[in-house]
C-alpha positions as CSV (number, residue, x, y, z in Angstrom):
1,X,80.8,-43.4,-56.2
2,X,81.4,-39.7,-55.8
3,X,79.0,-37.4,-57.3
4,X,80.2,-33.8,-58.9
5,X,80.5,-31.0,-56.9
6,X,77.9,-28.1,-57.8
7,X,78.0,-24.9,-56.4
8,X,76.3,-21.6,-57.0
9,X,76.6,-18.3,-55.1
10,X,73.4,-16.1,-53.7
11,X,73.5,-12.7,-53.0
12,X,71.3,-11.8,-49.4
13,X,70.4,-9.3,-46.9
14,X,70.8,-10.3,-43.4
15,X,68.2,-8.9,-41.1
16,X,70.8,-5.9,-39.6
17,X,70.5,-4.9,-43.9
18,X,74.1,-6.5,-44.5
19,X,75.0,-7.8,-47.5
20,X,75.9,-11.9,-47.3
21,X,77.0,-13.6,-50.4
22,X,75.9,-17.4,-49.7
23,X,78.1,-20.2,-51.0
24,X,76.0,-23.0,-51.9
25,X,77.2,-26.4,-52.7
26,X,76.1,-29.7,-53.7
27,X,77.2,-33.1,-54.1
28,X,80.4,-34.2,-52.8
29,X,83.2,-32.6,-51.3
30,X,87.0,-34.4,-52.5
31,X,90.0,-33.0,-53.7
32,X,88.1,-33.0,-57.5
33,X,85.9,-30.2,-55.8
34,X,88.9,-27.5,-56.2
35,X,87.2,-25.3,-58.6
36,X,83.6,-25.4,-56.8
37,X,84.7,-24.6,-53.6
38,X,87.5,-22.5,-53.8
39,X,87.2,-21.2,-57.5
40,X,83.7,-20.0,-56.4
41,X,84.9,-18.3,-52.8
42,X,87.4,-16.7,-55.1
43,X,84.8,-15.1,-57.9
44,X,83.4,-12.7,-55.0
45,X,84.5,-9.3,-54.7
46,X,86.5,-9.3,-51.9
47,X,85.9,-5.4,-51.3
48,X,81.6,-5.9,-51.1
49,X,81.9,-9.7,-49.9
50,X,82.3,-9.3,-46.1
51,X,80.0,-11.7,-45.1
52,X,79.7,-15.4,-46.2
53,X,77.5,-18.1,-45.5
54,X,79.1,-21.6,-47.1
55,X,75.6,-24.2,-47.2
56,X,76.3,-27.4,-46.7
57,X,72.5,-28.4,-46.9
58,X,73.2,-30.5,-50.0
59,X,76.1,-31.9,-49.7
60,X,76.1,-35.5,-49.1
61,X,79.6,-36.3,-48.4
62,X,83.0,-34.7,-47.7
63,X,86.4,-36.4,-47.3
64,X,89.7,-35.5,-45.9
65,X,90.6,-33.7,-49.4
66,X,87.3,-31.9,-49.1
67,X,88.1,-30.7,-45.3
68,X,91.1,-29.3,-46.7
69,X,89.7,-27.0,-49.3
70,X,87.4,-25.9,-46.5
71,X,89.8,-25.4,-44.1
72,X,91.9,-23.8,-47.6
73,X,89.0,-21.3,-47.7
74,X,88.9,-20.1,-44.5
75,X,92.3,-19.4,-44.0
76,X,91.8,-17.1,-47.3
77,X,88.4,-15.2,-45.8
78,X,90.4,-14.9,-42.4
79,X,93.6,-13.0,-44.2
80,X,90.7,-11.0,-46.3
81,X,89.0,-9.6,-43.2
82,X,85.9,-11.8,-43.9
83,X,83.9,-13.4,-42.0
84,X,82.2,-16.9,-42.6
85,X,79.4,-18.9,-41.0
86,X,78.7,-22.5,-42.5
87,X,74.7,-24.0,-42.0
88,X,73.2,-27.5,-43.4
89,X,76.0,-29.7,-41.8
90,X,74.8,-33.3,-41.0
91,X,75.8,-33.8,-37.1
92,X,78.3,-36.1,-38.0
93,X,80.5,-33.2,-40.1
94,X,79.3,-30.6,-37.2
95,X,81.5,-33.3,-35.2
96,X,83.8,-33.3,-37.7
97,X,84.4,-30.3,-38.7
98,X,84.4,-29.2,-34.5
99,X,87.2,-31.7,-33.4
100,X,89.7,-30.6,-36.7
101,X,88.9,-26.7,-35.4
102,X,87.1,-25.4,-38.4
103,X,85.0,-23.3,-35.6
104,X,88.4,-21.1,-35.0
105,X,87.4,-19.8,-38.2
106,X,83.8,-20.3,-39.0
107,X,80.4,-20.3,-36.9
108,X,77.6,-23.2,-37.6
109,X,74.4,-22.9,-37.7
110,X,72.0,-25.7,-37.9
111,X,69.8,-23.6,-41.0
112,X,70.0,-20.8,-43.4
113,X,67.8,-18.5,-40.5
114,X,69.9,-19.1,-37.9
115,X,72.8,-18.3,-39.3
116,X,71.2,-15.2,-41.3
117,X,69.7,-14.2,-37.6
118,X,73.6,-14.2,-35.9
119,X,75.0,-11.5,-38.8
């Protein structure tokens, strides 16, 4: 059985003194997670949101729906002049999200430092 989507947004520093707003989800990922994932990209401010960090840490599951509104996301940051970094993927969806070319458009990182490090 699929479990809610949850997702919350952080507001950071990276080390370099950038602002990141951090996406960070929970639960699992299907075409019922519309409003989670994209309705929460789409509250930033696009104008101070530069950099975003989508964290996958507790996310259990994602389907092909799921992948889409990911992939949905990134197309949207791309055409915004933002750019996004993903952390907390299991390696199965580091494969995944790899072979459907989710890298074109966002960097992973194994953890929230790493990823904080690269900006």
């Amino acid at each position: 059985m699929q479990s809610e989507t949850k997702s919350r947004v952080d507001q950071l520093t990276s080390p370099a003194g950038h602002p990141v707003a951090v996406l960070r989800f929970e639960g699992d990922i299907a075409s019922t997670s519309k409003e989670a994932v994209l309705g929460a990209y789409q509250s930033l401010p696009k104008d101070t949101a530069r950099l975003i960090l989508l964290d996958f840490t507790r996310v259990d599951y994602i389907n092909s729906s799921g992948i889409a509104l990911v992939i949905q996301l990134l197309i949207e940051a791309s055409n915004a002049g933002q750019k996004v970094y993903a952390f907390g993927l299991s390696p199965h969806f580091t494969k995944v999200f790899t072979m459907v070319g989710i890298t074109k458009y966002a960097e992973l990182f194994p953890g929230e430092r790493e990823a904080l490090a690269a900006l």
